[in-house]
N, C-alpha and C positions, 0 to 999 in steps of 0.2 A: 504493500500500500504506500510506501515511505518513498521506496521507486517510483510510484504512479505519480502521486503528488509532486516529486521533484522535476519528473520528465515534462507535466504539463506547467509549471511555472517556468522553466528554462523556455521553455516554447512561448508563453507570455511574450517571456523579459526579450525573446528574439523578436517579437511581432513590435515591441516597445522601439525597441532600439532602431528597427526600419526605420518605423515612422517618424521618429523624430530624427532619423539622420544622424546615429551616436557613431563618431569617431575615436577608438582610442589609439591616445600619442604613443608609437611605439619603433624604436629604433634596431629593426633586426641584426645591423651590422652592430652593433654594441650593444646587446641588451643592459648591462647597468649602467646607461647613460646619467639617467639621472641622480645617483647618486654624484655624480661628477659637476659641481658649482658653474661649469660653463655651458654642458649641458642643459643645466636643470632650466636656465636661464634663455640660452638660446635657442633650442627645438620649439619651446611655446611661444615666445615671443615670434620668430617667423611664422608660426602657423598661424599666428591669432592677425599682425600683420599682412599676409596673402590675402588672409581672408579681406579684414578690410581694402584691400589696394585689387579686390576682384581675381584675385592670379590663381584661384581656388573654386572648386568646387564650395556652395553653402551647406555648410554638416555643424554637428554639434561637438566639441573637440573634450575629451577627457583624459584624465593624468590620474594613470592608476597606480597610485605610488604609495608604499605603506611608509606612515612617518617617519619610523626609525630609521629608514634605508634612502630618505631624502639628504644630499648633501648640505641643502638649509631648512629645515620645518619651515623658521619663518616665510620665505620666499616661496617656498610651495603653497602656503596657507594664501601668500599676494594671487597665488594666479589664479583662484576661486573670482577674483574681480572681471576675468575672460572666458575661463571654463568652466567647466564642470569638475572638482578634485576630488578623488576618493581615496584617502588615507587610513581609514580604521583597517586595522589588518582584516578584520573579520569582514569585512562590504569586500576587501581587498581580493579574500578567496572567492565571497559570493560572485562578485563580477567577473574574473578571472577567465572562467570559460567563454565568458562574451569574447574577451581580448582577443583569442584562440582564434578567431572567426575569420577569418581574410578579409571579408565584406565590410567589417567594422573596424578594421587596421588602419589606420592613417599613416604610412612609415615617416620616420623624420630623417634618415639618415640622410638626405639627400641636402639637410641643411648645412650640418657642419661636420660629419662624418665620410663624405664622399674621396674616396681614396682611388689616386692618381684619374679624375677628373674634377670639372668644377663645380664646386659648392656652390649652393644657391643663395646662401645669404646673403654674400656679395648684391646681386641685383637686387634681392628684395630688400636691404638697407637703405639700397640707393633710390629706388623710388620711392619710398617710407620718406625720406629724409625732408626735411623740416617741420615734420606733422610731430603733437603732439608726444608723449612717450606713452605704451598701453599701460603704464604701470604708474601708480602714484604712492607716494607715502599719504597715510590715514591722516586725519588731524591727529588721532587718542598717541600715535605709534610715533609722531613728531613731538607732543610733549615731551613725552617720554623718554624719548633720546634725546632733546635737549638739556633735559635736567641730566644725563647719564654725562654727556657732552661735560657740564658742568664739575662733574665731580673729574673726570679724567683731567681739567685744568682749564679747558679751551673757556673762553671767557665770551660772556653775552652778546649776540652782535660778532662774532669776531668770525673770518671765514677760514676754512682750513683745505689741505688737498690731503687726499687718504691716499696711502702707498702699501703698495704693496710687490716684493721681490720676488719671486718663488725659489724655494731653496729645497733641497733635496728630501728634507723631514717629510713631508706630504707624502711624498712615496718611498721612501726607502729609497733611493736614489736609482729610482728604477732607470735602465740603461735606456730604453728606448727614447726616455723624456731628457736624458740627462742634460742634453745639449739647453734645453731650456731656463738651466738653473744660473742665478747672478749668484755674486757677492753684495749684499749693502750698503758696503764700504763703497764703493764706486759711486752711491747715490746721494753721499752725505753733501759735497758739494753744491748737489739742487738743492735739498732738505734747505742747505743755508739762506740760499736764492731766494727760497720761498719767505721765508722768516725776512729776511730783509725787507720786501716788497712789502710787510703786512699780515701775512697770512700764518696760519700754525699746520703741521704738519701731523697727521695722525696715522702711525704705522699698524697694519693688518696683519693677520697673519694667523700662528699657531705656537705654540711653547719651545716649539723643537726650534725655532730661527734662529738665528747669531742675534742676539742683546744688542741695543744701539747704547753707543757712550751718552752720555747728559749731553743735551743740547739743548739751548733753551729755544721753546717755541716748537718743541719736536717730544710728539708721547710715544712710546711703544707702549701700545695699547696691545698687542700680538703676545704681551707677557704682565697684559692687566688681571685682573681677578674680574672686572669689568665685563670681560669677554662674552659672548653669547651673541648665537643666531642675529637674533633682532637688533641686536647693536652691529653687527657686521650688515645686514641690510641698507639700519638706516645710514650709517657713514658712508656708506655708498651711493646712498639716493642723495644726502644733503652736502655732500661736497662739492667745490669751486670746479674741481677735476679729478681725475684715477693718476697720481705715477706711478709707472709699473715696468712689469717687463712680460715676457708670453708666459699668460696665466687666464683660466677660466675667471676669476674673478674679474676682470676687467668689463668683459660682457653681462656679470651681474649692474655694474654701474652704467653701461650702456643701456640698459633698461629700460630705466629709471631717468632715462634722459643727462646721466653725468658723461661730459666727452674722455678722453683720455688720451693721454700723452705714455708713451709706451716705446723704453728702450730695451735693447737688446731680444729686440726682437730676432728669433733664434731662426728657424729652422726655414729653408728660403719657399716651401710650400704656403707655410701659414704665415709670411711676415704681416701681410695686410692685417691691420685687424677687425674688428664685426662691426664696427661703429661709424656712421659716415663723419660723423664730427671727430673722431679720432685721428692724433696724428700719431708717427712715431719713426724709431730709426733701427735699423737691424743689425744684426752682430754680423762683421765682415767674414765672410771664408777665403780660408786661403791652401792652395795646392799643395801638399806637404810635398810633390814630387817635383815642385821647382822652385817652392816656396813663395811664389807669387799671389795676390789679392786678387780673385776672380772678379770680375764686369758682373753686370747683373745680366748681361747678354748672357755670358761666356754659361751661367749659372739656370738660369731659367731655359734655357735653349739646348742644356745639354741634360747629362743623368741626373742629375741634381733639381730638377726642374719641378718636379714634385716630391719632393725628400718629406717624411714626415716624422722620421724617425731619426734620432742620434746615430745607427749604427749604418742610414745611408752613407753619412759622411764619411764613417770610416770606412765601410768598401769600399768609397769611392777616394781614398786618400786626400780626404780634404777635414779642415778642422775648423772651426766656430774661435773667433775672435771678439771678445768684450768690447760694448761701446768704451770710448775714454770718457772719466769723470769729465772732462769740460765738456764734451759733446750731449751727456746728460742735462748738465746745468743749461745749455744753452737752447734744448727742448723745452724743457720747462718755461723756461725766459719768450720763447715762442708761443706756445699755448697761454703763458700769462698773459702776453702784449695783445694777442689774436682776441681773447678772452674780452681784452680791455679796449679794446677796437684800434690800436694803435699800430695794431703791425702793417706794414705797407706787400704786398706781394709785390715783385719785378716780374719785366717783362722776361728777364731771365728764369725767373723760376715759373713762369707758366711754360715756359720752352721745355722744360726739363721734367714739370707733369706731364707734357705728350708727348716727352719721348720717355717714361719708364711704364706710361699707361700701356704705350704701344709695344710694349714686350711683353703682357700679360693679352694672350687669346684663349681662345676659347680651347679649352681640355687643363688647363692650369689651374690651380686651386682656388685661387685666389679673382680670378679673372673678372670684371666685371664690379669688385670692391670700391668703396666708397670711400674708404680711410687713405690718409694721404700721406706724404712723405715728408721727414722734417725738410724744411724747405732750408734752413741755417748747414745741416747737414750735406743736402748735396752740392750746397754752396761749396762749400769744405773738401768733397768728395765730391770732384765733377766726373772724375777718371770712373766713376760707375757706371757713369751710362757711356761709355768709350764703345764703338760698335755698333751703331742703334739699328733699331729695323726689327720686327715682328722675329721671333724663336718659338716656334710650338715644340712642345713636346711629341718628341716619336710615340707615335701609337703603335709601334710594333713592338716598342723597349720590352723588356722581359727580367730587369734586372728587382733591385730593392726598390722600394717605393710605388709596384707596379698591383694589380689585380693580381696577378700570377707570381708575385713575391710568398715564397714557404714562411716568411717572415707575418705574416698574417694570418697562418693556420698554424704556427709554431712558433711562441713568442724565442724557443731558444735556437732556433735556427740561425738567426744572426748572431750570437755569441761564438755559436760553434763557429761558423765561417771565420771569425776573429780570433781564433785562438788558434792558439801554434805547438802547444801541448803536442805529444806522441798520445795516439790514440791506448787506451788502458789495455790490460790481459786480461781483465776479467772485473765483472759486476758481482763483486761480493756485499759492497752496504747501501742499507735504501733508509732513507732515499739520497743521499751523499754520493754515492755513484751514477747514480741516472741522471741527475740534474749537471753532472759536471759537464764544462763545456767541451771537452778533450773527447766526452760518448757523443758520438753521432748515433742516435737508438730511434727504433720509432714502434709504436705498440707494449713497449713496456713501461709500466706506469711505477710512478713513485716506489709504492707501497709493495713490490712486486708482484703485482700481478700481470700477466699476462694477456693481451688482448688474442683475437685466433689466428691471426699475420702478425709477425712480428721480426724485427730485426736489430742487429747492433753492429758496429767496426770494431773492432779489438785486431791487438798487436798480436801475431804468433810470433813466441820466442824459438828457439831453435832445441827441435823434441817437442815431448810431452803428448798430450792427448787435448780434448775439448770436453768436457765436463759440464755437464746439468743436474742440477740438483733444486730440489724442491717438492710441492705437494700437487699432487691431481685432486681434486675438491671433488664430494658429491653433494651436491645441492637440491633436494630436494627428495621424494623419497624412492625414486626408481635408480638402481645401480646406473654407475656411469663408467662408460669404458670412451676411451677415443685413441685415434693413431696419430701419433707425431711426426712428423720429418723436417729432420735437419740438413741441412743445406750450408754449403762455403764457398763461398764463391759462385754461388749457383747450380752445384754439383750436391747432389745427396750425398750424403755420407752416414747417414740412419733411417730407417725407418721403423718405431717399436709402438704396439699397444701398450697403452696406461689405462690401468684400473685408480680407484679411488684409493689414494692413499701415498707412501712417501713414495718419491720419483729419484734412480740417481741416471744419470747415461751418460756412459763413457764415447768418444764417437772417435773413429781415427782422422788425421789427420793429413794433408797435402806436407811432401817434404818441401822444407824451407821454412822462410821465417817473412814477418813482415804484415803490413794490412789484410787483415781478411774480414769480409761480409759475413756475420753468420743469422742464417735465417733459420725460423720456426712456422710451422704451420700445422695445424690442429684442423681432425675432421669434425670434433664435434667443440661447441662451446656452449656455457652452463651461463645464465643468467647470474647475477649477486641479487642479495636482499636487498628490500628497500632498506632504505630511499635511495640505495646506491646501484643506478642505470647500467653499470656495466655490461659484459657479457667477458666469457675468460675461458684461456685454454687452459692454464694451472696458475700455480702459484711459485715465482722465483726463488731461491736462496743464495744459490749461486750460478755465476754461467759463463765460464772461459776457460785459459788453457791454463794447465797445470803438468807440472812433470808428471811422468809414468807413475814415480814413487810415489808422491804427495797423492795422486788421483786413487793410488789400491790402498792404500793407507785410510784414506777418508771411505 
């Protein structure tokens, strides 16, 4: 009966959902986007924008996002002002299988997720741009930070710019992002800029950051007790400007209508940033095989053209260069004046927006963006645009950065490509062996288990045998038998029944020494318990070469 009743309610809630056109926001190429603060920030604001600017179908857009798994509550709770949000975990499950539904999918990936083509945010910023911001601070939620405002130091009336650096703590200094992380230190110089002009400086962040020394007119609020969501929103919404560097938070402040000034912008896919009002300056690359400062031609137009990752650069023997502290300060001093309506563009530097627009076309990340370049900067750096003239990106490329990059179905494939380690003899500890980046392995998991294809590189030493050891599982309650074959180099070298229970197999080996392939393949494989999806030929303990002795001995 409990079936009956559930099947005809799901059926309701699908006749509901038609009718009223229910979309939920959902990024396949990422699913925990929105735990991610630039995410969280930019998929809804493009879709709620489309909407108004007509670039969309009219639907009803929902964010189905359980609170605790939100990068900001507060900000998720702001977008209830556009959509529809449903956070209780409990609505979270109930709705859940709507999500499932193709028909009711809205994907966002195509906003700021689109890898080695162009993201759409770009254009929909740019036709957005001078209209209102969808997002507003509440009156209750501006009190409220005003008087928080008040305790942190900033005084009545007084106007500040919120900064913020990205330093490695956020993620454990994950490699892919690495290129993106500043030092502080390089910022203090504008910090002063700022204070000089009038204005106080209020540092964002997380506990894990490098401490700023005492400055007056400058909080590290990133190491207040202060802290929380709704105060990181509102310093966001109520600041003069954002400085920063490539960071999802910046797009929180884009918002909400704050512009942002943004150095060391890293990675040459995503220099532009989400903001039309935004300016900024990018970290230089340069050749380590001639040591020379690549053109933005030289860089956009070749492999580098869509890099989105740190470990493009280093296949591609190139390395990320920090902005100089003067060329920060003199950003800032730029957005201050621009702010203040004082700044004059030249005829020079309109020359110089159409010639670096004109190297950004169509299949480039960025292509079509609205945020601009510091104009002081390419003063400075004219030798960037040396070359000029349209570069697309090869749409045949096949390297890192690409659709067909293994760097996106295996985050440690670029490690492995980077490392110069001798490949190991043998996977004896998990997960300390599998994750190193010297194993090229595929199908063998952490924990050792085994998927039904599976593989590894290991060294053969000179002698010995090849050795497996571990458990054949029965799962479930019918006996389970399956046949193995192992394979080197692509030649069998065993073929044995396994019943349920311990596994050893000794396998001979090719004379000589050196790289060898060795493969696994299983005729039958056993599902795991929930909640764990797998499916497994057995269980690892060990699996490489050993001498004659050590292998009869064990």
């Amino acid at each position: 009966m409990r079936a009956v009743i559930s099947t005809i309610v799901f059926r309701l809630a699908v006749l509901v959902c038609r009718a009223l056109r229910v979309r939920f926001l959902v990024n396949p190429a990422f699913p925990p986007a929105f735990s991610r603060i630039g995410h969280l920030a930019a998929e809804p604001d493009c879709f709620v924008k489309e909407g108004l600017l007509g670039l969309r179908p009219r639907c009803v857009g929902v964010l189905l996002v359980p609170r605790d798994d939100a990068a900001n509550p507060c900000l998720l709770d702001y977008w209830r002002q556009q959509l529809w949000v449903i956070s209780s975990p409990f609505w979270v499950r109930v709705f859940g299988p709507l999500a499932e539904i193709p028909a009711f999918r809205y994907p966002t990936d195509p906003y700021v997720t689109a890898i080695n083509d162009t993201a759409t945010f770009g254009a929909i910023q740019a036709a957005y741009a001078g209209r209102l911001p969808v997002l507003k601070i509440t009156a209750a939620h501006r009190v409220s930070g005003e008087s928080e405002l008040r305790k942190l130091g900033v005084p009545e009336g007084a106007w500040f710019v919120v900064v913020h650096c990205r330093e490695g703590g956020y993620d454990a200094n994950e490699p892919g992002a690495r290129a993106r992380n500043v030092a502080i230190e390089t910022y203090l110089p504008a910090l002063r800029a700022i204070v000089e002009r009038g204005g106080w400086c209020v540092r964002v962040g997380d506990p894990t950051m490098t401490p700023l020394p005492p400055i007056s007119g400058v909080i590290d609020y990133a190491h207040s007790p202060l802290r929380s969501d709704r105060m990181d929103v509102f310093l966001c919404a109520r600041a003069k400007f954002l400085l920063g560097s490539a960071s999802g938070l910046s797009v929180l402040a884009s918002v909400f209508g704050t512009p942002c000034a943004l150095a060391n912008q890293s990675l040459p896919a995503v220099a532009f940033p989400y903001g039309a009002a935004d300016l900024f300056i990018p970290k230089l690359l340069r050749d380590l095989r001639t040591g020379r400062l690549l053109t933005l031609a030289e860089i956009l137009g070749g492999a580098l053209g869509n890099a989105r990752f740190s470990h493009c650069l280093e296949l591609a023997w190139a390395e990320t260069e920090d902005n100089a502290p003067e060329d920060i300060r003199e950003l800032v001093l730029e957005m201050l004046d621009e702010l203040d309506g004082t700044f004059r563009e030249t005829d020079e530097d309109r020359a110089y927006r159409i010639a670096y627009r004109a190297l950004l076309v169509p299949g480039h990340y960025t292509h079509g963006a609205a945020s601009r370049f510091g104009r002081r900067f390419l003063r400075k750096h004219r030798w960037l645009l040396d070359k000029p003239g349209a570069c697309a990106p090869d749409p045949n490329r096949t390297g890192c950065g690409t659709l067909a990059c293994p760097c996106l179905r295996n985050p440690r494939w670029a490690a492995r490509q980077l490392c110069t380690a001798p490949a190991p003899t043998a996977v004896r500890s998990f997960p300390q062996d599998v994750i190193d980046p010297a194993l090229d392995s595929g199908g063998i998991y952490d924990d050792g288990w085994v998927a039904g294809t599976a593989y590894c590189v290991l060294t053969q030493p000179t002698g010995g045998e090849l050795v497996i050891r571990g458990m054949f599982p029965q799962i479930g309650p019918r006996p389970a038998v399956s046949e193995v074959s192992v394979s080197i180099d692509g030649q069998e070298v065993l073929r044995r029944v396994l019943h349920a229970g311990a596994v050893e197999l000794v396998c001979p080996v090719p004379v000589g020494e050196g790289r060898r392939k060795v493969e696994l393949q299983f005729s039958l494989t056993q599902p795991l318990t929930a909640p764990d999806t797998r499916t497994v030929g057995m269980h690892l303990t060990f699996l490489g070469f050993a001498s004659t002795t050590s292998a009869s001995a064990a």
